[in-house]
C-alpha positions as a LaTeX table, in Angstrom:
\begin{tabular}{lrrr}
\hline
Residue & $x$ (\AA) & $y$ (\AA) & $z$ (\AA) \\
\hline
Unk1 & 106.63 & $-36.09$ & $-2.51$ \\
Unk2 & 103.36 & $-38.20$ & $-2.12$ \\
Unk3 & 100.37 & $-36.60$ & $-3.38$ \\
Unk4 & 97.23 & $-36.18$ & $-1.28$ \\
Unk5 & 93.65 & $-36.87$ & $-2.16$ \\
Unk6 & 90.48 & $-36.66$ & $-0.60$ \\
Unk7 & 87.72 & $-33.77$ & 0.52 \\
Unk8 & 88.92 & $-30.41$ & 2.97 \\
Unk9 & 86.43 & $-29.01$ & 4.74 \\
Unk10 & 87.55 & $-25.70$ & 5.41 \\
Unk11 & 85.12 & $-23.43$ & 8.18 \\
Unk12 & 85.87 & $-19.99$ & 8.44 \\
Unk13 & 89.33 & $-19.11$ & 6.77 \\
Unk14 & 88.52 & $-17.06$ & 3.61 \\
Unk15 & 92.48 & $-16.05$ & 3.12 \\
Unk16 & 93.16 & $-20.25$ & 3.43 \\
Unk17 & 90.47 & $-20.49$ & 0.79 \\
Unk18 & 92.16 & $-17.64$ & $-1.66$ \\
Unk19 & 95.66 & $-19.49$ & $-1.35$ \\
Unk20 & 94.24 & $-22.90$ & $-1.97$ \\
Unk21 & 92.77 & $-21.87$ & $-5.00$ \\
Unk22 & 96.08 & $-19.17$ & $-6.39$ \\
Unk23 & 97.62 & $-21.98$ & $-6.21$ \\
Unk24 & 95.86 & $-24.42$ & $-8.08$ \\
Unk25 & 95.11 & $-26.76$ & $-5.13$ \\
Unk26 & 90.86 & $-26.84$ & $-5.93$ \\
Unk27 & 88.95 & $-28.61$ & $-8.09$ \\
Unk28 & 85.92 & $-28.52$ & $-6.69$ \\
Unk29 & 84.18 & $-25.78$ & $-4.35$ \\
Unk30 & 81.15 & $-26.51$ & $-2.24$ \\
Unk31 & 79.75 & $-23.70$ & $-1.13$ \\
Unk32 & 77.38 & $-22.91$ & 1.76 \\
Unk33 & 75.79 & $-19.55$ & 2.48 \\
Unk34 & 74.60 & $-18.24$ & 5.03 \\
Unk35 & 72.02 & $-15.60$ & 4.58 \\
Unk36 & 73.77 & $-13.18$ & 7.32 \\
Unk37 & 75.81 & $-9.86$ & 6.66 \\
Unk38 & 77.56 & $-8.48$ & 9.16 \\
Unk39 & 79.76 & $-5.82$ & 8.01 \\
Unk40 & 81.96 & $-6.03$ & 4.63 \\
Unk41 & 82.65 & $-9.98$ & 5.29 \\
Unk42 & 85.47 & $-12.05$ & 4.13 \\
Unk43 & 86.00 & $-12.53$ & 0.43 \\
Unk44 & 86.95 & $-15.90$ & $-1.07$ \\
Unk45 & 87.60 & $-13.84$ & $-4.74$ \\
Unk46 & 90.21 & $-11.36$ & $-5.39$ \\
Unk47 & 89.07 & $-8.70$ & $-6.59$ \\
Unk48 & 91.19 & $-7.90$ & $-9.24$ \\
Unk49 & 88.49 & $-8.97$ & $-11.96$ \\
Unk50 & 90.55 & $-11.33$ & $-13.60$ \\
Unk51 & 87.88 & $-14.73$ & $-14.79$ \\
Unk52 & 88.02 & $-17.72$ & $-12.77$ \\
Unk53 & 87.91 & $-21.33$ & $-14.12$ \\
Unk54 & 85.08 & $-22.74$ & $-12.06$ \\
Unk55 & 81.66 & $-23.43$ & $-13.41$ \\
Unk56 & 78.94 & $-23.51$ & $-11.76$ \\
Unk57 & 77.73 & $-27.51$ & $-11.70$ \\
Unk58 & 74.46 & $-27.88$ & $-9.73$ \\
Unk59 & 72.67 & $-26.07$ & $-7.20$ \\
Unk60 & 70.73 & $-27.04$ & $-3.72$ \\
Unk61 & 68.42 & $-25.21$ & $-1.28$ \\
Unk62 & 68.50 & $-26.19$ & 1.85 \\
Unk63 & 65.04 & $-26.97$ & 3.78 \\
Unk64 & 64.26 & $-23.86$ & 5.95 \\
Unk65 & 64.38 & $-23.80$ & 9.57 \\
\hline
\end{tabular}
């Protein structure tokens, strides 16, 4: 099976997000937040508690609007 490399940009699919990363498929997470709640929202994290391997690299506001 060929392997596959490059960036997914993934809009709007928290449970896509949760299955990438079960299964190992992510090494790098780009997040961007919105600063709306509506509601409970989606989760990208179980929440079972268990840790997560990701570290937190670098940060970036973005300009208001």
């Amino acid at each position: 099976m060929a392997e596959l490399t490059g960036d997914l940009h993934l809009i709007g699919s928290a449970a896509l997000a949760r299955e990438l990363i079960a299964a190992g498929l992510v090494d790098e997470l780009r997040l961007m937040v919105d600063p709306v709640v509506l509601g409970g929202g989606k989760r990208i994290w179980p929440s079972d508690g268990g840790p997560r391997s990701f570290s937190l690299v670098g940060s970036e506001a973005a300009p208001p609007t």
